[in-house]
Structures are given as C-alpha cells and as structure tokens.
Backbone as a ProteinNet text record, in pm:
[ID]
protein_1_A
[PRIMARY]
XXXXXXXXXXXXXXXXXXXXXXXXXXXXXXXXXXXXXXXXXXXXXXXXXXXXXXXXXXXXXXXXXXXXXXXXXXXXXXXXXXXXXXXXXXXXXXXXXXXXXXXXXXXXXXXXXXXXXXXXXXXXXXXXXXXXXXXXXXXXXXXXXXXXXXXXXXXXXXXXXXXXXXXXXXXXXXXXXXXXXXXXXXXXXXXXXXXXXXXXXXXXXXXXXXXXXXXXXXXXXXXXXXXXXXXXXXXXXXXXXXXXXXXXXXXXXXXX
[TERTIARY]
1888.3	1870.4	1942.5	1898.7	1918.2	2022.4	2029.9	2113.3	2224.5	2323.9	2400.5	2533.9	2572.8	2659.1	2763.3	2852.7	2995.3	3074.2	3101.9	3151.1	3257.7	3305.9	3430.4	3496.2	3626	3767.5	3868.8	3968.5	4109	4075	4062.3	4035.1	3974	3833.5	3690.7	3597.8	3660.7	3564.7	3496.2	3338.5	3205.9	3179	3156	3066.9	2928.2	2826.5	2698.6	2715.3	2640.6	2657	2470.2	2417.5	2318.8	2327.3	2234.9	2256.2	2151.6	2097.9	2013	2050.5	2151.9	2183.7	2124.6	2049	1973.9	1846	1844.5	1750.2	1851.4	1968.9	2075	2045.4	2031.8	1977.6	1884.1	1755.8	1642.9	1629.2	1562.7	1499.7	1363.2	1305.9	1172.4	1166.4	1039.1	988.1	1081.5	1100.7	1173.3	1315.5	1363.1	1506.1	1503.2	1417.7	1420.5	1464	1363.2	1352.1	1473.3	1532.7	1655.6	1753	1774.5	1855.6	1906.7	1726.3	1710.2	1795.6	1740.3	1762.4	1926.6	1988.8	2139.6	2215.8	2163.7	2233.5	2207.7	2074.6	2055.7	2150.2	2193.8	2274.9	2431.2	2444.3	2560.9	2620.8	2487.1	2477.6	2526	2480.9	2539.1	2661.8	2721.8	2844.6	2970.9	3067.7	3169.8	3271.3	3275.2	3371.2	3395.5	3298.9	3257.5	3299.7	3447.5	3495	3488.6	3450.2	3397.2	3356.1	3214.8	3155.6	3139.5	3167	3164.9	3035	2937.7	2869.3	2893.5	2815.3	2874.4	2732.3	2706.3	2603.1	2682.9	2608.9	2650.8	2638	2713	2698.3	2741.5	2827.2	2898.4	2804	2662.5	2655.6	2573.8	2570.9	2552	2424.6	2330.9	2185.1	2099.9	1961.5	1924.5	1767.5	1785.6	1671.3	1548.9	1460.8	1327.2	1260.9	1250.3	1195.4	1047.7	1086.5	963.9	811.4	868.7	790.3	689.7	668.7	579.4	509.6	548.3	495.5	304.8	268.6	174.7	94.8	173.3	70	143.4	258.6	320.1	259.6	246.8	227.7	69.1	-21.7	-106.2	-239.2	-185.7	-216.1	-163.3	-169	-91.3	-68.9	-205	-184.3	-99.6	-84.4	-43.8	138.3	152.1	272.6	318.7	254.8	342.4	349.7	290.8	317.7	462.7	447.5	575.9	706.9	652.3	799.9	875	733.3	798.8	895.8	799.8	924.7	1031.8	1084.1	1157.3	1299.5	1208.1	1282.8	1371.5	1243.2	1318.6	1467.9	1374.2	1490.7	1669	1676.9	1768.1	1817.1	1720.9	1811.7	1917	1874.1	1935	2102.5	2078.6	2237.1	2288.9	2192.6	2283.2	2299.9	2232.8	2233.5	2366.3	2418.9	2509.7	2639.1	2668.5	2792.2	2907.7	2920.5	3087.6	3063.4	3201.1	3228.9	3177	3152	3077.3	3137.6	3146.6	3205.5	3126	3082.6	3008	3084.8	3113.4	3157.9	3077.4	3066.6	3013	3080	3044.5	3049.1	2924.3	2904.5	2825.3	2668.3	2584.4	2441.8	2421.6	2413.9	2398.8	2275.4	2138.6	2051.8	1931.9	1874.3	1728.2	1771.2	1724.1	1703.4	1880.1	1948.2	2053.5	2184.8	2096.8	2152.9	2193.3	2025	2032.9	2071.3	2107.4	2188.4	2344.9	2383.3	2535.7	2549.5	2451.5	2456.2	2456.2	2398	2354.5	2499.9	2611.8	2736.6	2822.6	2971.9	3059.8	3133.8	3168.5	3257.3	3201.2	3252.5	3176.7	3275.8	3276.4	3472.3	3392.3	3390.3	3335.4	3447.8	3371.8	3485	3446.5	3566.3	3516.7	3400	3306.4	3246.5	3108.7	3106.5	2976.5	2858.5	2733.8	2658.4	2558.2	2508.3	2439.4	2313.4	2227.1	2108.2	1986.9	1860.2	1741.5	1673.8	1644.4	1542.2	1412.4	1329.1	1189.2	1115.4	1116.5	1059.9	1015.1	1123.7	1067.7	930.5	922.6	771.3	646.1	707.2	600.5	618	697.8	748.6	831.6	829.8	883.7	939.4	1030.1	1129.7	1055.7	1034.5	958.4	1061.4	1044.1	1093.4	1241.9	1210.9	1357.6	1428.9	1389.2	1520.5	1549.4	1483.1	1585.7	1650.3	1600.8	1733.3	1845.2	1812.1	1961.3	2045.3	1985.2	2046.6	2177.5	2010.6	2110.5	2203.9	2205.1	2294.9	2432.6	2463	2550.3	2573.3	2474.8	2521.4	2472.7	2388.6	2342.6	2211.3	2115.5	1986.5	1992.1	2117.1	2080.7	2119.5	2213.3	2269.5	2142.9	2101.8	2042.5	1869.8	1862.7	1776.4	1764.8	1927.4	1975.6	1962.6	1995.4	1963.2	1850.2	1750.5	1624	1557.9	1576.2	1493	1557.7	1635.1	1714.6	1677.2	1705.1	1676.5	1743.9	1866.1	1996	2063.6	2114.7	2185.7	2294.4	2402.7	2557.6	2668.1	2774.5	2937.2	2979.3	3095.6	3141.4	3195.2	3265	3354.4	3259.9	3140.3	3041.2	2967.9	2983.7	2947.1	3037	3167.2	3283.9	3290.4	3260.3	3269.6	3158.9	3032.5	2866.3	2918.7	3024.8	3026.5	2961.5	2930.2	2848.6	3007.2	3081.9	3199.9	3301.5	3384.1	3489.2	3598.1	3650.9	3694.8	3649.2	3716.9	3695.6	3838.5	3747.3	3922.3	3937.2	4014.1	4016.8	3930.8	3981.9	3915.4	3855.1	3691.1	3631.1	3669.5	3641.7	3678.3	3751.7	3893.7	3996.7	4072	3990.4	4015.4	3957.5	3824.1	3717.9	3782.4	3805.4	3861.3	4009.7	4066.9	4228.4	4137.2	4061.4	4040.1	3976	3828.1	3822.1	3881	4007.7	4130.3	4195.6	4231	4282.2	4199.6	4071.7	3943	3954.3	3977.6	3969.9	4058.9	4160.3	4318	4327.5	4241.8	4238.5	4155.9	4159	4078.2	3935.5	3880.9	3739.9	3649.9	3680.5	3614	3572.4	3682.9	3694.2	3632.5	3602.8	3581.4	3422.8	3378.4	3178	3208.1	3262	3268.8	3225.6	3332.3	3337.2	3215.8	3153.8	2999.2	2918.1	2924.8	2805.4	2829.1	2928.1	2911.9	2883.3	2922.4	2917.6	2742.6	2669	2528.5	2469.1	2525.4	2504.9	2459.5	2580.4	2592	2539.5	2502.2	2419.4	2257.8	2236.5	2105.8	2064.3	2101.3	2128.4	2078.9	2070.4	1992.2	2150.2	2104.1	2203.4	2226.5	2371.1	2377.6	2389.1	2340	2353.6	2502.8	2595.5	2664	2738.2	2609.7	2686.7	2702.5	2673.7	2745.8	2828.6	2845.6	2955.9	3105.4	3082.1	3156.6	3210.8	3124.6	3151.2	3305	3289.6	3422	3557.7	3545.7	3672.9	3673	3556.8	3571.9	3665.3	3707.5	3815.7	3983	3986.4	4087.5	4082.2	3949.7	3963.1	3968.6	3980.8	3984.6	4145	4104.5	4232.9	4271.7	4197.1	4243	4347.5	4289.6	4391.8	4498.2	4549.9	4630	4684.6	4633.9	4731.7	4792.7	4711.5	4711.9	4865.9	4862.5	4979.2	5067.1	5082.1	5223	5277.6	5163.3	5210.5	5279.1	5250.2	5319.4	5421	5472	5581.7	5710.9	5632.4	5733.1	5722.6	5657.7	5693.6	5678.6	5540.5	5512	5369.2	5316.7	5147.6	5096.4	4933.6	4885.9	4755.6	4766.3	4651.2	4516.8	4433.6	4362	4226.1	4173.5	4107.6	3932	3945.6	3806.8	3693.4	3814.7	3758.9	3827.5
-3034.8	-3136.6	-3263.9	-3388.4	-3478.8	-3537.5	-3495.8	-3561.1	-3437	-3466.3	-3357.3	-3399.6	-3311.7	-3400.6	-3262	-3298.6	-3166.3	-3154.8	-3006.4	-3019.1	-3082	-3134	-3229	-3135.6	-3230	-3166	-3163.1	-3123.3	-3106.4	-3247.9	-3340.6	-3502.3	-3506.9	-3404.4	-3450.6	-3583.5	-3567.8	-3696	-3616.4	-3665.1	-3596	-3724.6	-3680.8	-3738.1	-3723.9	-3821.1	-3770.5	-3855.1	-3761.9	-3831	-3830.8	-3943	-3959.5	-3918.8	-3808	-3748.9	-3745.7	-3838.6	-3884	-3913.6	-3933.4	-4039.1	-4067.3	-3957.8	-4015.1	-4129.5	-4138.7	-4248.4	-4389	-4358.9	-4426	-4408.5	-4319.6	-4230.3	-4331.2	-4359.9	-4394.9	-4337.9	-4369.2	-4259.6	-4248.9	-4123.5	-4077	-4074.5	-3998.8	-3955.4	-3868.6	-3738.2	-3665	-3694.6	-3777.5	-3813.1	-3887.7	-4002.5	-4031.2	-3978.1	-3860.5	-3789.7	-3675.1	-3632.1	-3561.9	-3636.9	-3760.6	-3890.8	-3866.7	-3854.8	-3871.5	-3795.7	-3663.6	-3516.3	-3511.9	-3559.1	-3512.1	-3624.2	-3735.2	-3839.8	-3768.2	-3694.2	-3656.7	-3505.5	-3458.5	-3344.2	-3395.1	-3512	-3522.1	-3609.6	-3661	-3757.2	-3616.2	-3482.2	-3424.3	-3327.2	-3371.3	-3298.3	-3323.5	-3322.8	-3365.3	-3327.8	-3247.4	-3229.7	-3371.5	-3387.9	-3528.1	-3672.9	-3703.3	-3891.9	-3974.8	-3954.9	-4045.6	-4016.4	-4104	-4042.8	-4158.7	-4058.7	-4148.9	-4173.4	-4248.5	-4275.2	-4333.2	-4212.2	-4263.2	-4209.7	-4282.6	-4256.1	-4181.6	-4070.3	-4046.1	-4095.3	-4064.9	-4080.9	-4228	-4251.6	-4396.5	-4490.4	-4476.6	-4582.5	-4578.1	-4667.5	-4611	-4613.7	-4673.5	-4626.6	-4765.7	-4784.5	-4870.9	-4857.7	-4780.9	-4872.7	-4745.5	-4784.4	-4677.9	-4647.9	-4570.3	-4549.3	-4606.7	-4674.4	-4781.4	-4695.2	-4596.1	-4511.4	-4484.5	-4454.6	-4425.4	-4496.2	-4629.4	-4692.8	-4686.6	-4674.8	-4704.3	-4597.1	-4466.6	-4334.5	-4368.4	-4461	-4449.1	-4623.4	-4711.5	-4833	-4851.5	-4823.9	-4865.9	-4981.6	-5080.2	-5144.4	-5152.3	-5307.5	-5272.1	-5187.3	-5150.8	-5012	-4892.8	-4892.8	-4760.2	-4826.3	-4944.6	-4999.3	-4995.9	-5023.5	-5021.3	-4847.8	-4799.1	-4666	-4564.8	-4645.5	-4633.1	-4695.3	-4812.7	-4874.5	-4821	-4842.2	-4737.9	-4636.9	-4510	-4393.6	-4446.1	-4463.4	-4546.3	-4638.9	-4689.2	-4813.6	-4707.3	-4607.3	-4523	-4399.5	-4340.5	-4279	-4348.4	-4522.6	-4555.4	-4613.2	-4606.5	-4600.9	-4493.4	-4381.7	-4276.5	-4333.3	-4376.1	-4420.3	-4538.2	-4627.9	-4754	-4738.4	-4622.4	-4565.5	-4464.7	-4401.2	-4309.9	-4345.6	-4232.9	-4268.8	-4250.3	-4186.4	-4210.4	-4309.9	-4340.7	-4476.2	-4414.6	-4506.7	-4523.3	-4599.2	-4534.1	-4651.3	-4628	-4737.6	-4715.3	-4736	-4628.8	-4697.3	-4704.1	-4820.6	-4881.8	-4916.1	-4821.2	-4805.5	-4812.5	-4957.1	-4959.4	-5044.4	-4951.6	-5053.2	-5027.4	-5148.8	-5153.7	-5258.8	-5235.1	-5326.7	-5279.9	-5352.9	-5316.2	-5266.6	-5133.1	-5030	-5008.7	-4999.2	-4951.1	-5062.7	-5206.9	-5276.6	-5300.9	-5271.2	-5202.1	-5128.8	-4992.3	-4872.2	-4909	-4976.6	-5033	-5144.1	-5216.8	-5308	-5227.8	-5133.7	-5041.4	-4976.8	-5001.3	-4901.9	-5006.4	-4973.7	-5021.6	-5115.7	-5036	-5074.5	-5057.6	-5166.2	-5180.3	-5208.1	-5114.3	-5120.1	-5074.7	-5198	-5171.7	-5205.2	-5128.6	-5146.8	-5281.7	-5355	-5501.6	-5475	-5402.5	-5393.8	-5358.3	-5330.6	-5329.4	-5425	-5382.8	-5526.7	-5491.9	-5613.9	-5666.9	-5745.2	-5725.7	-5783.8	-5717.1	-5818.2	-5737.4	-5822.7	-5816	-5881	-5868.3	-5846.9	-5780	-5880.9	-5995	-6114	-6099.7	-6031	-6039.3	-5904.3	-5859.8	-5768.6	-5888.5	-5950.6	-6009.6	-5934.4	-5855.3	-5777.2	-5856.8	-5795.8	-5873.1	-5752	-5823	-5707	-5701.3	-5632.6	-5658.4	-5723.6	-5729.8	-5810.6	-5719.2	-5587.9	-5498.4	-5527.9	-5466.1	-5499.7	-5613.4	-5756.5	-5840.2	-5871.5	-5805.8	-5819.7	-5795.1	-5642.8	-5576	-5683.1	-5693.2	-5780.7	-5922.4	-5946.1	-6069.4	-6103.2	-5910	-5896	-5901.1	-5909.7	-5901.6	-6042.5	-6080	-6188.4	-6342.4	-6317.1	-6470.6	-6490.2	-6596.7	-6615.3	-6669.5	-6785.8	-6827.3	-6749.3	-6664.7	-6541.8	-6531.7	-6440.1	-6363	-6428.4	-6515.3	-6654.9	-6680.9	-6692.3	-6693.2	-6591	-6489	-6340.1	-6281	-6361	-6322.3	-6414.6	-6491.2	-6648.5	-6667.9	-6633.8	-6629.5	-6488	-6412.6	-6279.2	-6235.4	-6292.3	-6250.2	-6110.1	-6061.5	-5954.9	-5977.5	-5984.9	-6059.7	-5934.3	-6022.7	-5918.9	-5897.8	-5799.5	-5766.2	-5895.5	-5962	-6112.5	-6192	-6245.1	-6275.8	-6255.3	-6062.8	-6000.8	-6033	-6017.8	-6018.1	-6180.1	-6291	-6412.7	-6469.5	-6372.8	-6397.5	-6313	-6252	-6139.6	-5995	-5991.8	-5839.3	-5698.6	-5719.6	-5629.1	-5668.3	-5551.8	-5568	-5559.7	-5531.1	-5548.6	-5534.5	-5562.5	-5572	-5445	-5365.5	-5270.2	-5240.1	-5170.1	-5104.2	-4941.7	-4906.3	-4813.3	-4737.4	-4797.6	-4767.1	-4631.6	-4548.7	-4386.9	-4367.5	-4365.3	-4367.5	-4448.6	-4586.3	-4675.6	-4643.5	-4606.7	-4513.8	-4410	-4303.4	-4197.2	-4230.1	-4291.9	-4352.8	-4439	-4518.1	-4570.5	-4447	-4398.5	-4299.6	-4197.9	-4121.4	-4095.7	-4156	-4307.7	-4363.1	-4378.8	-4386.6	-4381.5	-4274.2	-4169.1	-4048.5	-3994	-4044.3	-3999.4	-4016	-4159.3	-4254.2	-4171.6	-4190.6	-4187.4	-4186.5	-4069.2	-4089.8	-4156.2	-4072.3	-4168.5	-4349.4	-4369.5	-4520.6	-4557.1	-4505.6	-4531	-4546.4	-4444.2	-4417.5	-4539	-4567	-4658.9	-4781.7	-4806.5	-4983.7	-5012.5	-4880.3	-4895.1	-4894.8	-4848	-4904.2	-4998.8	-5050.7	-5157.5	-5260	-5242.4	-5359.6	-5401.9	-5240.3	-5269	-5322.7	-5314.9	-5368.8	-5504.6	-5570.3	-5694.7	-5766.3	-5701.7	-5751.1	-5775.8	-5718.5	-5667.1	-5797.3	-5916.3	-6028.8	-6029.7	-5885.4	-5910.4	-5915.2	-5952.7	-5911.9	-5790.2	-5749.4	-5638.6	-5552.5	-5457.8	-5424.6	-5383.4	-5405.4	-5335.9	-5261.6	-5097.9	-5034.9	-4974	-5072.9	-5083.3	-5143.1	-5262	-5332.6	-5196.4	-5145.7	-5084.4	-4926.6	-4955.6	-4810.4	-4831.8	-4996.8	-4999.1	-4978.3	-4910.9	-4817.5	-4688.4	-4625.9	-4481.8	-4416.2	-4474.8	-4428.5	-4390.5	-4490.7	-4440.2	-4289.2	-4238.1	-4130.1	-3976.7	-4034	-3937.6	-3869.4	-3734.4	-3658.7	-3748.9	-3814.6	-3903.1	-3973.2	-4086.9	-4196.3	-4094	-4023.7	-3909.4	-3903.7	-3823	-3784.2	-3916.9	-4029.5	-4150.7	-4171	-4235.3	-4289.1	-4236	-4094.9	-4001.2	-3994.2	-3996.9	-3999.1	-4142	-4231	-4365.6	-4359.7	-4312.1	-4334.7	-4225.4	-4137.7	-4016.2	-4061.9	-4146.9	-4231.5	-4094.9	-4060.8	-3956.3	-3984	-3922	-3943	-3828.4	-3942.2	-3856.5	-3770.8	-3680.6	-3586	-3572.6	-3656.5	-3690.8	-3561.4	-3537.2	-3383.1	-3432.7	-3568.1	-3640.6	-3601.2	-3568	-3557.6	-3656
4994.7	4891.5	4932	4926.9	4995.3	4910.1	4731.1	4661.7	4571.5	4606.2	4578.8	4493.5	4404.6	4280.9	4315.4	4301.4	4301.1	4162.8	4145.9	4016.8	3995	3880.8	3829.4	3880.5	3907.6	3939.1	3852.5	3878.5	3735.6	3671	3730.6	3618.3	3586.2	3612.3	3589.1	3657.6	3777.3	3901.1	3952.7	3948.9	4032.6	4163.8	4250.7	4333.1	4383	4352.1	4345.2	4487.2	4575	4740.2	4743.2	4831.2	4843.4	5042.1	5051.8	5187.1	5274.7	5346.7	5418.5	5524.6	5623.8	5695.7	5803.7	5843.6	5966.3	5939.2	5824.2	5707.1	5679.5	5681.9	5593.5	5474	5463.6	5313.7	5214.1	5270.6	5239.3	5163.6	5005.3	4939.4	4955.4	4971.6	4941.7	4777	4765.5	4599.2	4567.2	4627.8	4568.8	4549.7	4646.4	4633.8	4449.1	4437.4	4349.5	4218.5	4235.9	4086.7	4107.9	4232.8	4204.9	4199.5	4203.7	4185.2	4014.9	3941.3	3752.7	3733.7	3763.8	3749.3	3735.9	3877.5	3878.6	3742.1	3741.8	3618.6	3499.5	3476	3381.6	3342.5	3450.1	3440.8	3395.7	3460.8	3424	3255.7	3234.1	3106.8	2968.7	3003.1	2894.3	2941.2	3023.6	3084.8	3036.7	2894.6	2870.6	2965.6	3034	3149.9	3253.7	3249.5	3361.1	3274.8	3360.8	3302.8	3397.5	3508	3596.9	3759.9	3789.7	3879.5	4013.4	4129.6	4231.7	4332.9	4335.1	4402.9	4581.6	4671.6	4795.3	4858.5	5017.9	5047.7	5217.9	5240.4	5395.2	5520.2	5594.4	5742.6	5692.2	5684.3	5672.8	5630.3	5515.5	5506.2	5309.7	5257.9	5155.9	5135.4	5119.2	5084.6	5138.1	5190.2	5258.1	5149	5038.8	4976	4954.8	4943.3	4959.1	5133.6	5182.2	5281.2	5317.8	5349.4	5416.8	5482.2	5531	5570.9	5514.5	5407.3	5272.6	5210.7	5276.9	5128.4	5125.5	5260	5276.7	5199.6	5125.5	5103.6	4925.3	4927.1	4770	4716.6	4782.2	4738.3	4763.6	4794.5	4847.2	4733.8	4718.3	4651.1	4511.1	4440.3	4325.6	4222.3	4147.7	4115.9	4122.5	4238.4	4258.8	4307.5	4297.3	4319.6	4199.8	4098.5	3966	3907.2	3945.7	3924.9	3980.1	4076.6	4186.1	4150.3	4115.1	4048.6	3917.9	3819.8	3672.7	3737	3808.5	3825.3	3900.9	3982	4062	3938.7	3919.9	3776	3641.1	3614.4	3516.8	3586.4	3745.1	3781.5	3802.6	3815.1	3808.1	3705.3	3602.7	3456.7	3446.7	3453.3	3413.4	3411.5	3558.5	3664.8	3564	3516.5	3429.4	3310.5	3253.7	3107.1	3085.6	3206.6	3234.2	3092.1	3017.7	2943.6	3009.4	3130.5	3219.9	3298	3311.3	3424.4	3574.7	3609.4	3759.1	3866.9	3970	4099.9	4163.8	4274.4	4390.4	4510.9	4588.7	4745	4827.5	4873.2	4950.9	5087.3	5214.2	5341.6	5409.9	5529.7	5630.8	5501.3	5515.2	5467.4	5309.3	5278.4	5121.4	5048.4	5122.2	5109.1	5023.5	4976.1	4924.4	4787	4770.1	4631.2	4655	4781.3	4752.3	4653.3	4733.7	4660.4	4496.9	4506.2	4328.3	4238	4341.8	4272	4282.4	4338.1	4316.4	4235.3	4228.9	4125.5	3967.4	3945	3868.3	3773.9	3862.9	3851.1	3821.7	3715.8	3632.4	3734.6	3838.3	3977.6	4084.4	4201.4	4331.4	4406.3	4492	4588.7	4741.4	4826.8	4943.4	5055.6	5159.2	5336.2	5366.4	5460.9	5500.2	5593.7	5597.8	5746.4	5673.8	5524.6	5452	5426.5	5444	5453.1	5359.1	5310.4	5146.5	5207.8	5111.9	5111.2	5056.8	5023.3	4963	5033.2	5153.8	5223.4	5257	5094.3	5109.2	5088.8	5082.7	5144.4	5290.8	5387	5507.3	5523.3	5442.7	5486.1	5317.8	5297.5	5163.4	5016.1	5011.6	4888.6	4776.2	4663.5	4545.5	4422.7	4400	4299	4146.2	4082.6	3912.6	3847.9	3730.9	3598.4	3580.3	3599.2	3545.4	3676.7	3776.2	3890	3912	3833.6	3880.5	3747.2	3687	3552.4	3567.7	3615.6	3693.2	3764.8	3861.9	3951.1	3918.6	3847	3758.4	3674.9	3607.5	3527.4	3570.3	3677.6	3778.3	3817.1	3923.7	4008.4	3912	3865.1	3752.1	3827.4	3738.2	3780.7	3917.1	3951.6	4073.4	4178.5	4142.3	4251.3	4285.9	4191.4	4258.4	4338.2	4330.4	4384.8	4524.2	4538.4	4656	4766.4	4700.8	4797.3	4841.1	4700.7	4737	4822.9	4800.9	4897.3	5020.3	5035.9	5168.4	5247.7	5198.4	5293	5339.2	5385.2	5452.9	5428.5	5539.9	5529.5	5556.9	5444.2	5456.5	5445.2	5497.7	5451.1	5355.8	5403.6	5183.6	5146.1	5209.4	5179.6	5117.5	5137.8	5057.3	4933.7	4945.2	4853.4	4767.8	4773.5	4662.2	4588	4681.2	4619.3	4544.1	4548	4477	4304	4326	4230.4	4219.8	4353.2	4360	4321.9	4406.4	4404.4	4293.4	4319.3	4191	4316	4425.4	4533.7	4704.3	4777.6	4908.1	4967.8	5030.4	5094.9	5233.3	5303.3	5436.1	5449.4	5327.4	5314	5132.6	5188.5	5063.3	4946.2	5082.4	4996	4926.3	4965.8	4952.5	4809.7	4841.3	4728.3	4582.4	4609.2	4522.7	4453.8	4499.8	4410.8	4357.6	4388.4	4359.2	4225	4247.7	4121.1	3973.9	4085.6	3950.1	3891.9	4027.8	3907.8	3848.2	3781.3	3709.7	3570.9	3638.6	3488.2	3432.8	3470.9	3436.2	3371	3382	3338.5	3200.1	3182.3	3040.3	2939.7	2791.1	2754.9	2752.1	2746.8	2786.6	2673.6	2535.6	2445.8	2446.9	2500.3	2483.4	2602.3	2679	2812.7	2778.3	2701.6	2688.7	2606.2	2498.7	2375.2	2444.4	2548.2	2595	2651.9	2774.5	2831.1	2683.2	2626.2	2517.1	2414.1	2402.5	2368	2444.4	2546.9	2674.4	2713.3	2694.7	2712.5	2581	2483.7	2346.2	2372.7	2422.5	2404.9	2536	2651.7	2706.6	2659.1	2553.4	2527.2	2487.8	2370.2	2374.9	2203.7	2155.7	2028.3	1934.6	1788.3	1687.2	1675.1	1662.4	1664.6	1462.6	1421.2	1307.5	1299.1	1164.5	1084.5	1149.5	1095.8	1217.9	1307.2	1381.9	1551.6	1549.6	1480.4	1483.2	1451.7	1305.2	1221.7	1366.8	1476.1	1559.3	1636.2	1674.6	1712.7	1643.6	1519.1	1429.8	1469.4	1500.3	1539.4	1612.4	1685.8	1812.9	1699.4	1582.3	1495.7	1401.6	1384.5	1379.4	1439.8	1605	1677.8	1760.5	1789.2	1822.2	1943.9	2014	2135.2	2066	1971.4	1924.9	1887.2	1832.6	1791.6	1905.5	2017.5	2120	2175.6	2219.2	2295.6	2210.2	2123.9	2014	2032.8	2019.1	1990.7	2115.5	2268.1	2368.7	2386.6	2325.3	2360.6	2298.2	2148.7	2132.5	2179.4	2282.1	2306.7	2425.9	2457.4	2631.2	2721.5	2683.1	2784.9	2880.1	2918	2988.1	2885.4	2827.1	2739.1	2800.3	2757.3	2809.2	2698.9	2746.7	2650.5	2643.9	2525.1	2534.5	2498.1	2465.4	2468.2	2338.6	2258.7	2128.1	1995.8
[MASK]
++++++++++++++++++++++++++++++++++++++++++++++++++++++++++++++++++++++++++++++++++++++++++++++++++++++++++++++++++++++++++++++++++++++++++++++++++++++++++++++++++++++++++++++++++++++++++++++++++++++++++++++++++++++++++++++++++++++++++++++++++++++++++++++++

C-alpha cells in the first residue's frame, strides 16, 4: 500500500507517509482514494491529536503521476471527473479535525504542493523545492485548488507561481508564505513540533481548526457558532488545564 498511516503513539502523533519513491510518490487513482480512506480513518479516531504528513525516499510528493493522465484525463470530461475525486480525496486532509504538519523533504510540486498547502503547518529542509508548473505541459488548476492555494499564499501569490512556472527553494517558499518555517532538519523539527500539539489540549486544538475554517468561509456566522466558542468552559479539559496551572504542574489533558 503506497499510503500508510501508523498508530498514534503515547501523545497520540500519527504519521500518514505517502510511499512511492521511486515515483517521488506520484499519486495514481488508488493512491488517491487510500489517501480519503486513511483521513477518513483518522477523522473519527479520538486517540489521534496530531498527524504528520511525510513523503518517502526523501522527498515529499511530486503531484499526480503524469503517467496516466492520458487513460485518467482524456479529454475534459473525463478531466473533471478526475478532478472531483482527486479534489474531494484532499478534502478529507483540509477537513481533518487534528492538527496537521507537513514535512517537507526534497520535491514538493504540483498536487504535492497542494497537499501541504492543505495542512495547519509547513516545516521544510533548506534543500526542499516548490512549484506547480503545469503551465509547462498547457494544464490548469480548477476553481477549488486554487482556492486552496490562495488560501495560503493570496490571489497574487499564487499568480505568481502559476504564471511563472518555476521550481523554487524553501527560502522563497517561506517569504511567499507557503511555510510556517525553514530547518536543517525537517523530520526531526516535525515531530518535536507535533509533540508539542499533542501535549496541549486537544479540544481546543479541533475548536480553533473549525473556527478558523469558519471564518475563512467568508459568510456570517450564526449565534451558535459564535456561542461554541464557550464550550471549552464546560469541559473536564478546562478543569484539568486550570487546576494544572494553579498547582504549577503539566496538565494531562483526557480530551473530554
């Protein structure tokens, strides 16, 4: 199986590794839909407070496999058919209620670009390279992936990346706003962060991602949703969180 998720550990950090590398872990069809599949496994997993996205063989994901397109795209039709599934399998990933990191080692272009754009945090090696250069075969992103995109980098970001074509460094990446840092070593930096997510409160942790997609959404929000950001005061978290602060201890939060 090309996409493989490991069970949480004592913190509850999964790593869903995308395992292709003699591809640079290209996705095919099936990768796709075991892509859904594993988000979707983990979307009802309360064990699971945060998940690490990494692609093998040093590099993180280079997009859809080009290979195919000719038997998966073959005219528009059958391109938008391709995209829906495609588009919905990486919802799953931006819909996710745990925090998300992506490390990013070696190639981070195309669809892969997208699936890291996709995620809370983006912590890449200086030696990682960026781009969606599907201009150079005559290709064009739909209406949702460059939402994504943009949701991130801004309309002209992402303008730039596309009209240009370029395949750039993380130092670039980090000053467009693609990353949340630049490191020596991605991995390393990666799980050091999502054991710190993990440690925290998890409630508050799903809370802030949905409100956060709330308010990207750009509509008014009702009542109550508004009224949800009190909830966290009736939970055993706020309870433990509190008592652990005033007993100046580390709280062990039980995510209820």
């Amino acid at each position: 199986m090309a996409i493989k998720v490991s069970q949480p550990d004592e913190d509850g950090v999964v790593t869903l590794l995308m395992d292709r590398p003699e591809k640079r872990n290209a996705f095919t069809w099936d990768m796709y839909e075991a892509f859904g599949a594993a988000c979707d496994g983990l979307q009802g997993n309360d064990a699971v407070r945060c998940v690490v996205l990494r692609g093998a063989g040093g590099d993180f994901c280079s997009g859809s496999d080009i290979g195919g397109f000719d038997e998966s795209r073959a005219g528009a039709e059958q391109a938008k058919v391709y995209a829906d599934f495609t588009v919905a399998m990486f919802d799953r990933l931006k819909n996710l209620r745990h925090p998300t990191v992506a490390c990013i080692e070696g190639v981070c272009v195309g669809g892969g670009l997208e699936i890291a754009a996709l995620c809370d945090l983006r912590i890449a090696q200086q030696d990682a390279r960026f781009g969606i250069p599907v201009n150079r075969i005559g290709l064009t992103l739909d209406h949702c992936e460059l939402a994504d995109l943009a949701a991130v980098v801004g309309h002209g970001g992402a303008l730039e990346i596309l009209l240009e074509g370029r395949v750039f460094g993380a130092q670039e990446a980090l000053a467009k706003g693609l990353l949340s840092r630049v490191v020596d070593d991605a991995w390393s930096d990666a799980c050091d962060t999502a054991r710190r997510i993990a440690r925290l409160a998890p409630l508050s942790n799903r809370w802030h991602k949905k409100f956060i997609r709330q308010l990207q959404s750009g509509r008014e929000l009702t009542q109550a949703e508004r009224d949800e950001a009190y909830a966290c005061f009736d939970t055993e978290d706020y309870r433990v969180g509190s008592q652990a602060f005033l007993d100046k201890q580390r709280p062990r939060f039980v995510g209820r």
